[in-house]
C-alpha positions, -999 to +999 in steps of 0.1 A: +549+745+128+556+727+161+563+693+162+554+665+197+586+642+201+578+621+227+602+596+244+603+564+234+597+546+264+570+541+288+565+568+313+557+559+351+548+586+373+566+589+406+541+586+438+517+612+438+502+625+475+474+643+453+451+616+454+446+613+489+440+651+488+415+648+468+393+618+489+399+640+521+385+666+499+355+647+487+351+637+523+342+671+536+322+680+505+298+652+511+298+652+550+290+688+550+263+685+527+244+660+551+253+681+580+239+709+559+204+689+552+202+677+583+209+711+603+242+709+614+261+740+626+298+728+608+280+721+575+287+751+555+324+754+564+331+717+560+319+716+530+334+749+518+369+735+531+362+703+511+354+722+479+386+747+485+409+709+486+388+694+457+400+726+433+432+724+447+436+690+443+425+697+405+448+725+399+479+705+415+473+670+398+468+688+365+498+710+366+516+677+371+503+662+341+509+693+319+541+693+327+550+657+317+532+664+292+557+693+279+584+678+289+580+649+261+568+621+286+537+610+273+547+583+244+519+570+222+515+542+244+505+566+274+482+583+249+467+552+247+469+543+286+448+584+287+425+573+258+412+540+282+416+559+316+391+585+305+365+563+284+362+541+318+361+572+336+328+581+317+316+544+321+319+546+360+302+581+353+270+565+334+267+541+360+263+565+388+239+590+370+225+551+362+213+542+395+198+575+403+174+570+369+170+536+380+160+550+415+135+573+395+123+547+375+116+521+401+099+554+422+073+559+386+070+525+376+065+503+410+068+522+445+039+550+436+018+530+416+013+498+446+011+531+471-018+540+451-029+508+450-029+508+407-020+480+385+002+486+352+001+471+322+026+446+332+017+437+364+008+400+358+042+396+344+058+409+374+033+388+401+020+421+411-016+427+411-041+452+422-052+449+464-018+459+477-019+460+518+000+489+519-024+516+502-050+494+522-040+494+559-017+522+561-025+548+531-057+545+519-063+579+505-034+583+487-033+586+446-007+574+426+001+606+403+033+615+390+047+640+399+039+636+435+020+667+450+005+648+479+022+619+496+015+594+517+019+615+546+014+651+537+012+663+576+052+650+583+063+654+544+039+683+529+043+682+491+051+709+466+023+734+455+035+726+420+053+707+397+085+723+378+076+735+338+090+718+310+092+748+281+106+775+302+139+772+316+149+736+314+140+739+276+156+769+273+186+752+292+187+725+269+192+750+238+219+765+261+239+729+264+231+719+224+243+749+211+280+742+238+281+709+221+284+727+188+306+757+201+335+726+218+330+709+181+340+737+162+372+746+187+383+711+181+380+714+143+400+750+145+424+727+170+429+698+145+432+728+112+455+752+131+432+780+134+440+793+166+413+821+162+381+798+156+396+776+187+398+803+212+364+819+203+347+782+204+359+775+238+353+809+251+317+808+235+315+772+254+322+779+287+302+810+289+277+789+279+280+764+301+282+794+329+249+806+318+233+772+323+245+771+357+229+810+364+197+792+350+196+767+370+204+781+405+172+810+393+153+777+389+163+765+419+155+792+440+121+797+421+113+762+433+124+765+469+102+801+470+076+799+452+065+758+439+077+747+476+094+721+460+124+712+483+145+680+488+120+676+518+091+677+496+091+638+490+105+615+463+097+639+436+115+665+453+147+646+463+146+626+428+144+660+414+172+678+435+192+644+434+195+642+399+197+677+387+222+689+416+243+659+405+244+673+368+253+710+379+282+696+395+292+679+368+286+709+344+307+731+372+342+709+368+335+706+330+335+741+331+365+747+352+384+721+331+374+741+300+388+773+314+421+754+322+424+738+285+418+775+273+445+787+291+466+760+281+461+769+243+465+806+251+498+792+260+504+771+230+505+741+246+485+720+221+492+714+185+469+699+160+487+659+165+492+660+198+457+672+221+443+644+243+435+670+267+415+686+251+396+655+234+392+643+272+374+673+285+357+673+252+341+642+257+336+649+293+313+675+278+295+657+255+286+634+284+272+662+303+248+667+278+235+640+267+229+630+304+209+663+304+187+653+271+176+621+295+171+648+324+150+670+301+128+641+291+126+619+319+126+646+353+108+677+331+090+666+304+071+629+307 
């Protein structure tokens, strides 16, 4: 069997232009999305152009890492440097799906409730009592339900005829993502045994499930856009919706594409049973995904 001899010393890369790349990438992307919401004429093709630099990017910054990687550069003090790297990576990760949850949160908890002019059970703790001026002087019909079908102002921001089901796709989605969780586990255990078989079949059987999520979701998209009228223009529940689903399709797409590439990669042989952080990154990346999609199943579908 292969062994990984790794140099002794501590690698440091040469300068890398990739990284700007990949901002002037991420640049587009997100300008041509606002252009997109907001009716712009350039939006499509901006952001397609910033997508087509963002995979680029990806492809050319990874090829340089595999190769270092082959060519015996990554000592056991860069594992480690890889090892931190990517454990922040998922920290700064949490903390951006965080603020969106908080943003829902603070929506369910607070902003609806003084709308509708309702006190919760912690109110006095909080200095916040029933009689607020703004459901008195400016929206004085308005209820506080969640999910929001009517809001404050239905005639400039009409709400959705209904609210997105629980037990149909998203559960069915969430029986899609467990079951990829299991499928990447058992690839890493034919990884770390040398059973090349079991760890092609579990990462094919992975990112084909992964793929079938994302077919789920964009039919569940386009069923609420057609027939709920439940749009990012549909109010908070539609933009909190949109926000923080959209944001975890994205994040299932790259996991995906990184999937494919560490598939290739073992198709090639590049891993051996010591030496994989690669695929112990992405497989973590992974994990993340889903359990950021158990709090989207329970907190945006279910209660």
């Amino acid at each position: 069997m292969k062994k990984y001899h790794p140099v002794k010393y501590y690698y440091v890369a040469d300068p890398s232009f990739w990284p700007i790349i990949g901002s002037i990438g991420l640049f587009c992307t997100v300008v041509g999305l606002v252009q997109i919401l907001h009716g712009g004429g350039i939006g499509p093709y901006l952001m397609a152009a910033g997508i087509l630099i963002l995979l680029t990017t990806m492809f050319g910054w990874f090829g340089h890492v595999i190769r270092e990687s082959l060519q015996g550069l990554h000592s056991e003090q860069m594992d480690q440097t890889y090892r931190w790297g990517m454990l922040w990576f998922i920290v700064s990760e949490i903390a951006l799906f965080g603020v969106f949850f908080f943003a829902l949160f603070y929506t369910r908890l607070f902003s609806v409730p003084e709308l509708g002019d309702v006190p919760f059970a912690f109110a006095k703790d909080l200095w916040l009592t029933k009689g607020s001026a703004t459901h008195q002087y400016l929206w004085p019909k308005f209820q506080a339900i969640w999910p929001l079908l009517t809001n404050p102002n239905p005639q400039l921001y009409p709400g959705p005829r209904a609210v997105m089901g629980t037990w149909g796709i998203p559960a069915f989605n969430t029986l899609i993502l467990l079951s990829s969780a299991v499928t990447v586990t058992w690839a890493h255990w034919g990884l770390k045994k040398d059973n090349h078989r079991q760890l092609i079949i579990g990462l094919v059987l992975t990112i084909v499930l992964g793929f079938i999520f994302e077919g789920f979701q964009i039919g569940e998209y386009y069923k609420a856009y057609t027939e709920l009228g439940l749009t990012l223009a549909s109010g908070i529940y539609g933009s909190t919706f949109f926000t923080l689903t959209g944001l975890h399709a994205a994040h299932v797409t790259i996991g995906a594409i990184m999937l494919t590439i560490i598939l290739i990669r073992c198709l090639k042989g590049h891993f051996l049973p010591e030496h994989h952080f690669a695929f112990e990154a992405v497989s973590w990346y992974w994990h993340f995904v889903d359990v950021v999609w158990l709090f989207l199943f329970v907190f945006v579908y279910w209660l």
